[in-house]
C-alpha positions in Angstrom: 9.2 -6.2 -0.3 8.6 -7.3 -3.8 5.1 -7.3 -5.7 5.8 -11.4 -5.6 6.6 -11.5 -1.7 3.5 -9.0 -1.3 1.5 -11.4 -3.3 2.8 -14.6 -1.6 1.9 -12.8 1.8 -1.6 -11.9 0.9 -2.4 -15.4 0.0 -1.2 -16.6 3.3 1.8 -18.4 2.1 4.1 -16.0 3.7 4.2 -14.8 7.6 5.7 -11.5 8.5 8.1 -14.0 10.6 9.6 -15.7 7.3 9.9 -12.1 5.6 12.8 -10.2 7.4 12.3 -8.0 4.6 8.7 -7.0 5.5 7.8 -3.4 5.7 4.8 -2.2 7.5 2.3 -0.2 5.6 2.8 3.1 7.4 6.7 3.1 7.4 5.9 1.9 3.5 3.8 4.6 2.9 5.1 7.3 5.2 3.9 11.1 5.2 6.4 12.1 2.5 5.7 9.9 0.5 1.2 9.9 0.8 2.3 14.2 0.4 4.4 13.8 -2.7 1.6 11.5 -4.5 -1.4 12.6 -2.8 -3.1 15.6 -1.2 -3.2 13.4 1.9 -0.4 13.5 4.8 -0.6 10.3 6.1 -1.5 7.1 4.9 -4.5 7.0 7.2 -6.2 10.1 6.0 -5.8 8.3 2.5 -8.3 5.5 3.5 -10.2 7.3 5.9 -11.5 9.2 2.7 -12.0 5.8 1.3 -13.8 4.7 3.9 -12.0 1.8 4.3 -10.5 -0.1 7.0 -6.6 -0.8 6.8 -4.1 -2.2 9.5 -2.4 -5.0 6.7 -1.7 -5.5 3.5 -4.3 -8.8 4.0 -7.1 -6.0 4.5 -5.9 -4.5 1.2 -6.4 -8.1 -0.1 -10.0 -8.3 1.3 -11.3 -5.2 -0.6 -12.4 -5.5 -4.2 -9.6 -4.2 -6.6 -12.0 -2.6 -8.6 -13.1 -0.6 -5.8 -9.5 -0.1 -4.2 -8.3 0.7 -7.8 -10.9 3.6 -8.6 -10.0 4.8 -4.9 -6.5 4.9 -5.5 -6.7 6.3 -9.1 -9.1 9.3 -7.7 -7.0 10.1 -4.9 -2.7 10.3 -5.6 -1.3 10.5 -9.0 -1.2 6.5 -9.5 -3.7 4.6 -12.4 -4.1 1.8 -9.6 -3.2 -0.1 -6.7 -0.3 -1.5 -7.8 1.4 1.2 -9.5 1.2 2.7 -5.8 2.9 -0.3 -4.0 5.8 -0.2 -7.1 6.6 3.3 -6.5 6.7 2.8 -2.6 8.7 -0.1 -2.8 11.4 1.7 -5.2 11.2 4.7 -3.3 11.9 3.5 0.3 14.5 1.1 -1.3 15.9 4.3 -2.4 16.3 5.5 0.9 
C-alpha cells in the first residue's frame, strides 16, 4: 500500500474492499520487521509501551501525529511515523 492509498484510506475515501492491495498492520509490521527496527517483537508490544490503542490504520489516524511521532522516534530507529510506514511498505514489497 502506498503512502497515497494509506492516506486516501485514513480519510475514508478508500474501503479495505476497493484496496486488493491492502495489508493489515500486523502482517505490515510483522516480528521481523518491529525486531530489526525496534527493541520490541511484535507490533503490539510497540504500542502497548505507547499506551495506545491500535486495531487500524484509522486509529493511527485518530492519534495526534505529534504524539505518535515522538512515540515512534523514541522507540525504533525511524525520525517519525512515516518514515516507519515507508520502510515497511518497501520492505514487505521486497518480500
Amino acid at each position: 500500500m502506498s503512502f497515497d492509498d494509506l492516506l486516501l484510506e485514513l480519510k475514508g475515501q478508500k474501503t479495505i474492499q476497493e484496496d486488493p492491495d491492502h495489508v493489515p498492520l500486523k502482517e505490515l509490521f510483522n516480528a521481523a520487521f518491529m525486531r530489526k527496527h525496534s527493541s520490541f517483537g511484535s507490533f503490539e508490544e510497540f504500542v502497548e509501551k505507547g499506551n495506545f490503542h491500535i486495531e487500524s490504520y484509522e486509529d493511527i489516524a485518530n492519534i495526534p501525529d505529534e504524539l505518535y511521532d515522538r512515540h515512534v522516534s523514541r522507540e525504533t530507529d525511524f525520525a517519525d511515523w512515516k518514515s516507519m510506514l515507508d520502510q515497511a511498505n518497501a520492505e514487505y514489497k521486497g518480500k
